[in-house]
C-alpha positions, 0 to 999 in steps of 0.5 A: 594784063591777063588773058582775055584783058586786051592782050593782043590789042596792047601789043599792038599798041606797045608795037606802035608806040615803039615804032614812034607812034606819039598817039600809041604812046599816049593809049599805052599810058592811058591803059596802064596808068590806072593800074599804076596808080591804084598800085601806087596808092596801096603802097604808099597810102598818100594820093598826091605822092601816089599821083607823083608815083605814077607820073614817074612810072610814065614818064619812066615807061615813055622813056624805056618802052623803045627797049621793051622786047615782048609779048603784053603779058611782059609788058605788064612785068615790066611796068610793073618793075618801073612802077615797083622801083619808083615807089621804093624810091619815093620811100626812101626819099621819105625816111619813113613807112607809108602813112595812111590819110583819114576820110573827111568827114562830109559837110551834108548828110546822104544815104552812105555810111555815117561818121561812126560806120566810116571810122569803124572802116577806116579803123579795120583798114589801117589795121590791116595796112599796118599788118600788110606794112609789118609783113616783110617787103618782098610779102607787101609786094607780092600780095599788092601786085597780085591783089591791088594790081591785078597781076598774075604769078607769071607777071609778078615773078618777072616784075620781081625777079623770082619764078611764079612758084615761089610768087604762089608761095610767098602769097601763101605765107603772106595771106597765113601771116596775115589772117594769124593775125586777124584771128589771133591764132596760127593756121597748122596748115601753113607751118612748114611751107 
C-alpha cells in the first residue's frame, strides 16, 4: 500500500497474522482482496475467473504469509507477485488471451446511459483492451499494477523483479504505445527511450 494508506496498521496486522493470529489473517485477506481482484479482473476481463483468481491468490497468500519478512509496502509486492503468477497460470490453462464480456442490457429503463451510450462505451473499452492485450506482457504488467492496482514503481519493481526505474520507463513506453495508437500518430518524444 502507498503511504498514508494504512501502512503501519497493515504491519501490524501482517505481524499477527504471522504470529498465528486466525482473526488477523482474515483482516489481512479482507484488505487486500479488493485490490486483487480489480487487478485480477483487468487482467483477465471474466469476473468468475477474476473471483477464482483471487481466491488462488488468498489462499496462496494464507499459506505463504509465515515466510513474509517485511515492512507493508513489501508486502503489497509480494501480494502482488502471488496475485501476477496466478493470473499467468489461469491464462495458460486457458490456451488463450483474455476475453472481454459484453454488458446486458437492463430489462427497465433508468436515468443511466442508454443501450447505444453503453455500446459506444463498451466498444471504446474493448478497444483499448485490446490495445493494452497487444502491448508486450511485461508493458500490460506494469500499467495494470500501476494504474489498476494501485502500486507504485517500488512496489511493482519488487512484485516483477525489476528496479523502479525501469517499472517508470517500461510505463513511459507503454502509455507512448498506447496513445500512438489512439491518435494514429507516433509521439517525437518518446523515440529513443
Amino acid at each position: 500500500m502507498r503511504q498514508g494508506d494504512g501502512g503501519d496498521e497493515l504491519s501490524g496486522l501482517v505481524a499477527r497474522a504471522q504470529a498465528g493470529d486466525p482473526a488477523a489473517v482474515g483482516d489481512v485477506i479482507r484488505r487486500v482482496r479488493p485490490r486483487i481482484f480489480r487487478y485480477a479482473m483487468a487482467r483477465i476481463g471474466a469476473r468468475e475467473e477474476a473471483e477464482d483468481v483471487t481466491q488462488e491468490t488468498c489462499v496462496a497468500l494464507t499459506e505463504a504469509l509465515p515466510r513474509f519478512d517485511g515492512d507493508a509496502s513489501r508486502f503489497t509486492s509480494f501480494v502482488f507477485g502471488i496475485a501476477s503468477n496466478k493470473v499467468l497460470m489461469s491464462q495458460r490453462s486457458r490456451g488463450r488471451r483474455p476475453e472481454v464480456a459484453v454488458a446486458d442490457v437492463p430489462d427497465v429503463s433508468s436515468a443511466a446511459p442508454g443501450p447505444l451510450e453503453r455500446a459506444e462505451r463498451d466498444d471504446a473499452l474493448r478497444g483499448l483492451l485490446a490495445r493494452l492485450d497487444g502491448l508486450p506482457d511485461r508493458h500490460r504488467d506494469v500499467l495494470l499494477l500501476r494504474i489498476v492496482a494501485d502500486l507504485s514503481a517500488e512496489q511493482v519493481g519488487e512484485a516483477l523483479g525489476t528496479t523502479a526505474a525501469n517499472v517508470r520507463v517500461i510505463q513511459h513506453r507503454a502509455l507512448s504505445t498506447l496513445r500512438a495508437g489512439i491518435t494514429g500518430r507516433t509521439d517525437d518524444t518518446t523515440e529513443g527511450v
